[in-house]
C-alpha positions in Angstrom: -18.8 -93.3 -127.4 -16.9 -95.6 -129.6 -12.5 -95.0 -129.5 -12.6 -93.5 -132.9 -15.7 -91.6 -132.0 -13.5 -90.1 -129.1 -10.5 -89.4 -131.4 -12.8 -87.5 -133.7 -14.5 -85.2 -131.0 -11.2 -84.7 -129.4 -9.3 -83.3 -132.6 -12.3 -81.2 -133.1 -11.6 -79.4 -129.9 -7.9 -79.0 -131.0 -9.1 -77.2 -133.9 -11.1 -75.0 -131.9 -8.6 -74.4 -129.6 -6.4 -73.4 -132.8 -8.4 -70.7 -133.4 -8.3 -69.4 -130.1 -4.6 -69.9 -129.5 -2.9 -66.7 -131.2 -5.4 -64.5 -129.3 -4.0 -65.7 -125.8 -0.3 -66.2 -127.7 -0.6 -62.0 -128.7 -0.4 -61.6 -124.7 2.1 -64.2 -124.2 0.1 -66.9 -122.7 -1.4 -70.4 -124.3 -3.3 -72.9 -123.8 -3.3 -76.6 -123.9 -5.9 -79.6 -123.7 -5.5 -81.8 -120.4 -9.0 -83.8 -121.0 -12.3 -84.4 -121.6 -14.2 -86.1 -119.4 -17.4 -88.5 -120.4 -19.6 -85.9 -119.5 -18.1 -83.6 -122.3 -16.6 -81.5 -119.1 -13.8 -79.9 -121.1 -10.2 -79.4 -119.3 -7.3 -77.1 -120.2 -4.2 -75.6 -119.0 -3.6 -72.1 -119.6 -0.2 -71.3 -119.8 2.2 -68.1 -119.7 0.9 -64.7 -118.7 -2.9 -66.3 -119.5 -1.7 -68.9 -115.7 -1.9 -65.9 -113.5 -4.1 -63.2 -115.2 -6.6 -61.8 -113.0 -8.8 -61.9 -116.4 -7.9 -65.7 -117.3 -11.6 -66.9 -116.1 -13.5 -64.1 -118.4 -11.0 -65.6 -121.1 -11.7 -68.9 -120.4 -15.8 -68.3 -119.9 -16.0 -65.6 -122.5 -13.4 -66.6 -125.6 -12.6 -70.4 -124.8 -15.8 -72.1 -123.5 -17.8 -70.0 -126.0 -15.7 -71.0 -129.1 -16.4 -74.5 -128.0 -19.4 -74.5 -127.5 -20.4 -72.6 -130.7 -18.5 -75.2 -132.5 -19.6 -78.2 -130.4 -22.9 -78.4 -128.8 -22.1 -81.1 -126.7 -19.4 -79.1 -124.8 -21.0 -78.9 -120.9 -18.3 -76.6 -120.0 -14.4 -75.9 -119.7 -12.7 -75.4 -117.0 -8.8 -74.7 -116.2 -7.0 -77.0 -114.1 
């Protein structure tokens, strides 16, 4: 994958991530890209209320690696770190 090719793919997953933001943000967390690996692995931080919620990984599975991969294909998966 080319740089620009990278750029391009990578402000595709801050859109989606946009979308997804004021549904974490109504219960005071957040979220934030970290990186995507070469294998199209995707990894985020979740931040606020969303770091320790015992629900934060049916968020993550259910809302945010869903969204992505609705929008993207490629997506293999997302994973907090």
């Amino acid at each position: 994958m080319t740089q620009s090719e990278k750029e391009s793919f990578e402000s595709k997953v801050l859109a989606v991530l946009e979308t997804v933001k004021p549904y974490l943000q109504a219960d005071g967390g957040d979220i934030s890209l970290a990186e995507i690996t070469d294998d199209f692995t995707i990894k985020v931080r979740l931040l606020g209320a969303c770091h320790a919620c015992p629900m934060s990984i049916q968020t993550l599975k259910l809302g945010v690696e869903q969204a992505l991969k609705n929008a993207l294909p490629e997506v293999k998966k997302v994973v907090a770190i």
